[in-house]
C-alpha positions in Angstrom: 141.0 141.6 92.9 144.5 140.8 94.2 142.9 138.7 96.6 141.4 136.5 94.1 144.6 136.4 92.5 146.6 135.6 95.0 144.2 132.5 96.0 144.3 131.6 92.2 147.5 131.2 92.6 147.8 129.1 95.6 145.3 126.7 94.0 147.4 126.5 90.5 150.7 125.8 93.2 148.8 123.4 95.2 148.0 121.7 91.7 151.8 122.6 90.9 152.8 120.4 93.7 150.6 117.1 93.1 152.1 117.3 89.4 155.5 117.6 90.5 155.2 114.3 92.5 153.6 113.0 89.2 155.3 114.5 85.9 154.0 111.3 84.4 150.4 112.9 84.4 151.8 114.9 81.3 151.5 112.0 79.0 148.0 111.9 79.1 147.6 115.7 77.9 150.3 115.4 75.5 148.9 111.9 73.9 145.1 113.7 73.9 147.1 116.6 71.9 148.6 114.0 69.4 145.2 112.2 69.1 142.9 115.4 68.3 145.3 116.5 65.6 145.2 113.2 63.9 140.9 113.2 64.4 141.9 116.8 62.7 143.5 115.2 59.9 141.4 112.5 59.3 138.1 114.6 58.8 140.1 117.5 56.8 140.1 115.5 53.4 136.5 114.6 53.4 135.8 118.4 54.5 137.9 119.7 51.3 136.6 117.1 49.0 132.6 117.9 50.2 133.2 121.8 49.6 134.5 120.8 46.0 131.8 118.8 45.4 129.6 122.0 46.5 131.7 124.5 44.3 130.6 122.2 41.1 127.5 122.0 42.6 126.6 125.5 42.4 126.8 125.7 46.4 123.8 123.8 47.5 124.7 120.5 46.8 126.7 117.4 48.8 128.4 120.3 51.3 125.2 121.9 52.8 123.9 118.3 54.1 127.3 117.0 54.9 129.0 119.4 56.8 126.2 119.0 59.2 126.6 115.1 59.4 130.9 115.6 59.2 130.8 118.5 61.9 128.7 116.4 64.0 131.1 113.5 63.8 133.7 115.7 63.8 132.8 116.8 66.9 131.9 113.6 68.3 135.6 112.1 67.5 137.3 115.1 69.1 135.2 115.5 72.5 135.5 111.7 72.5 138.8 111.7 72.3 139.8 115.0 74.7 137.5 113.4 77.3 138.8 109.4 77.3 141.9 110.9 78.1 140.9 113.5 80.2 139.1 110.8 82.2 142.6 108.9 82.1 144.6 111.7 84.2 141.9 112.4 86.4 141.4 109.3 87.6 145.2 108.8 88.1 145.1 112.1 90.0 142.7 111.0 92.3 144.8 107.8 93.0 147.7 110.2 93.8 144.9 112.1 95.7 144.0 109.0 97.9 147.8 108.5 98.5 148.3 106.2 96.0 150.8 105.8 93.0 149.0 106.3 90.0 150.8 104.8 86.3 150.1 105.7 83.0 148.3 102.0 82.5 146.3 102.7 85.2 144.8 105.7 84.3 144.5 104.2 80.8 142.8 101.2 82.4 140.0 103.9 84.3 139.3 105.5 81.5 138.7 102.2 79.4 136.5 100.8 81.5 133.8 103.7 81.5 134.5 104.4 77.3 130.7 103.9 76.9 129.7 106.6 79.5 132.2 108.6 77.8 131.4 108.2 74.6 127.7 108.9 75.9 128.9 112.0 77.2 131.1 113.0 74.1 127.6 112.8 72.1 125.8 115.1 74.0 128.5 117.7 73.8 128.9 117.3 70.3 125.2 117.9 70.1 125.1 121.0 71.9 128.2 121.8 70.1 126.7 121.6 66.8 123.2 123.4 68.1 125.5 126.8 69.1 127.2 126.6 66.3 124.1 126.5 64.1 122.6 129.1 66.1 125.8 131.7 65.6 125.4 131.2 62.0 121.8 132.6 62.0 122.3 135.3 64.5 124.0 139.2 64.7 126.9 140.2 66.9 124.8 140.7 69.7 123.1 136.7 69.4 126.6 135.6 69.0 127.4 137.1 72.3 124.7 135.3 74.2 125.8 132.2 72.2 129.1 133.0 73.7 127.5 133.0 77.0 125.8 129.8 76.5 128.7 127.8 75.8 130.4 129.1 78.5 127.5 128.1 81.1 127.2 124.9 79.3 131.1 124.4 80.2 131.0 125.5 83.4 128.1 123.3 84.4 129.4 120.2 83.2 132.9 120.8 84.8 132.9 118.0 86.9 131.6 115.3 84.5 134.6 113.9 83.9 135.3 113.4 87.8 131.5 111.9 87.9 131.9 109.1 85.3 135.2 108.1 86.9 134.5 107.9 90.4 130.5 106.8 89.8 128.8 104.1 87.9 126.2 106.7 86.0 125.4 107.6 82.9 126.2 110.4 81.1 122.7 112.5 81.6 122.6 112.0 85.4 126.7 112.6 85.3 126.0 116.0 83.9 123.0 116.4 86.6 125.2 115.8 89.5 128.0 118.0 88.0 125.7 120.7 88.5 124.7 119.8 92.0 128.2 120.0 92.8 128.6 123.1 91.8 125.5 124.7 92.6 127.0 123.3 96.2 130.8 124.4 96.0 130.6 127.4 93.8 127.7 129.3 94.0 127.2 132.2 92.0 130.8 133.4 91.5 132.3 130.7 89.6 134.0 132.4 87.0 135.6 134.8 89.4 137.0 132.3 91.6 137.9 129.5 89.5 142.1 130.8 88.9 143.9 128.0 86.8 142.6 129.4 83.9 143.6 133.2 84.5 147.3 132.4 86.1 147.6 130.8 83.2 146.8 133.3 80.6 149.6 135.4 82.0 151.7 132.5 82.1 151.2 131.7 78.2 150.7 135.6 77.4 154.6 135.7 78.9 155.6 133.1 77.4 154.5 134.5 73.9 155.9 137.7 74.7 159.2 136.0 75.5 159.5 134.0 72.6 157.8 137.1 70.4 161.2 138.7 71.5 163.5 135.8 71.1 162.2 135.4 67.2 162.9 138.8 67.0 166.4 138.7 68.4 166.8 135.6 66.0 166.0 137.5 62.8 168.1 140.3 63.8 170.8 137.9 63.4 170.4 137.0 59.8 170.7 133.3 60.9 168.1 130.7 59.1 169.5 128.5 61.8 169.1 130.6 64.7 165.4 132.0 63.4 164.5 128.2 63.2 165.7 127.1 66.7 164.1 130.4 67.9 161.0 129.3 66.8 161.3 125.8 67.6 162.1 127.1 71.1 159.4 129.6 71.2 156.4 127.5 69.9 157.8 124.2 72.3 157.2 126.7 75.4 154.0 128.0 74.6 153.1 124.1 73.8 154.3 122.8 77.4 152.7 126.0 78.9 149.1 123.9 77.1 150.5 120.7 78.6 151.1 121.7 82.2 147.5 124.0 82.1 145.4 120.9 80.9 147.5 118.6 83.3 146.6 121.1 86.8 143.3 121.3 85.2 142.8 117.9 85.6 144.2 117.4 89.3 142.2 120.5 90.1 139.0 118.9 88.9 139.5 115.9 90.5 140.7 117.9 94.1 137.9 119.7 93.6 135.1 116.7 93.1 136.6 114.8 96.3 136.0 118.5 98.1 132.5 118.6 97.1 131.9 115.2 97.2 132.7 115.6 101.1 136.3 114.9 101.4 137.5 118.0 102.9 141.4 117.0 103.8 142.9 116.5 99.6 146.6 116.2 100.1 148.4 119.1 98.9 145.3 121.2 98.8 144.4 123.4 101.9 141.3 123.1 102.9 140.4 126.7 104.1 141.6 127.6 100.6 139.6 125.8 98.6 136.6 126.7 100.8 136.9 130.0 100.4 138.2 129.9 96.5 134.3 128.4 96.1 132.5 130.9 98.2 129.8 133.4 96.6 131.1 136.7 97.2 129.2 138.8 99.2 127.7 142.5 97.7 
């Protein structure tokens, strides 16, 4: 156990270091962030209005056909959006990863120029999207477990999409193929175990909610407004740069990790014996 953690940890540092050359791979996080909230937005209205239209209805009327159609495009919009951009800092990692100097334009410019496979891609997982969804409604605790589990083999297969449609000109079906040739290759049948950004950083954000937990508290104790409003500014501007950084070294770690399956074994700032061993099955 302390093992894994401590390789987790040299991955997320080794991530840590490419981002630190390039803090500029935080705009494309932060302007995804910006973008899904305003897909949010735009889709809440029509949401309300058809579940009004239902209520006068009597509850089987314009909301029971179009939710389905809404949460589909819903969907759509959202994985669209988180992926174009997602496409956009890994491609300008993998400049940084060649020994280039990425730019935000550039990255910008990569993902533009595959928006079709993307958007390709984005339909698909807002179809399979909508199909678990559909299938937790209609199933106990115990379904919605294995629903659980599907999403999260569905996610794990098609981790290194994104990487795919960037470096390769494919489509998204045979993008999602290779993406799980690569990590049938790199992974085997640990994945989850071995795969640390996400864990370091759930005891990164769970501190960071404790800490600012604690500094609301302090604030309150105060009787200030003003101080119980900074304290939460403060508190919820941590926990939101904690998201930034996460999806940022997730990015660089995807795309260090394609060019290590893909064959390119030396990935500056990423040891090689490291990441070899961070994607071994473990042995019984």
């Amino acid at each position: 156990m302390f093992e894994r953690f401590s390789r987790s940890w040299q991955l997320v540092k080794a991530s840590g270091s490419v981002l630190m050359q390039d803090q500029k791979l935080l705009v494309f996080p932060l302007i995804s962030a910006v973008s899904a909230m305003l897909v949010l937005a735009c889709f809440a209205l029509p949401l309300f209005g058809l579940a009004a239209m239902d209520g006068l209805s009597g509850g089987h009327g314009a909301w029971g056909i179009g939710r389905y159609v809404i949460g589909f495009l819903f969907y759509l919009s959202q994985y669209f959006v988180v992926f174009f951009f997602n496409a956009a800092l890994v491609g300008a990692a993998l400049i940084r990863l060649d020994g280039g100097t990425p730019t935000i334009r550039g990255g910008l410019n990569i993902a533009m120029s595959k928006w079709q496979n993307i958007l390709g891609y984005a339909a698909i997982a807002a179809t399979v999207g909508m199909l678990l969804r559909a299938l937790q409604e209609r199933v106990g605790f115990l379904g919605k477990i294995v629903v659980g589990m599907l999403g999260a083999g569905w996610t794990v297969a098609t981790y290194l999409v994104v990487p795919v449609l960037v470096v390769n000109d494919v489509g998204p079906v045979q993008a999602v193929k290779e993406s799980v040739t690569l990590l049938k290759k790199t992974w085997g049948e640990n994945v989850i175990g071995q795969v640390g950004i996400g864990s370091a950083f759930a005891l990164i954000q769970f501190a960071v909610i404790i800490f600012g937990v604690l500094l609301v508290i302090a604030a309150v104790v105060t009787n200030s407004i003003a101080a119980i409003v900074l304290a939460v500014f403060v508190a919820f501007t941590l926990l939101m740069a904690a998201v930034l950084i996460q999806a940022a070294l997730s990015g660089i770690y995807a795309a260090a990790l394609y060019r290590y399956a893909s064959g390119n074994q030396q990935t500056a700032g990423f040891d090689a014996q490291t990441m070899a061993a961070a994607f071994a099955p473990t042995r019984s």
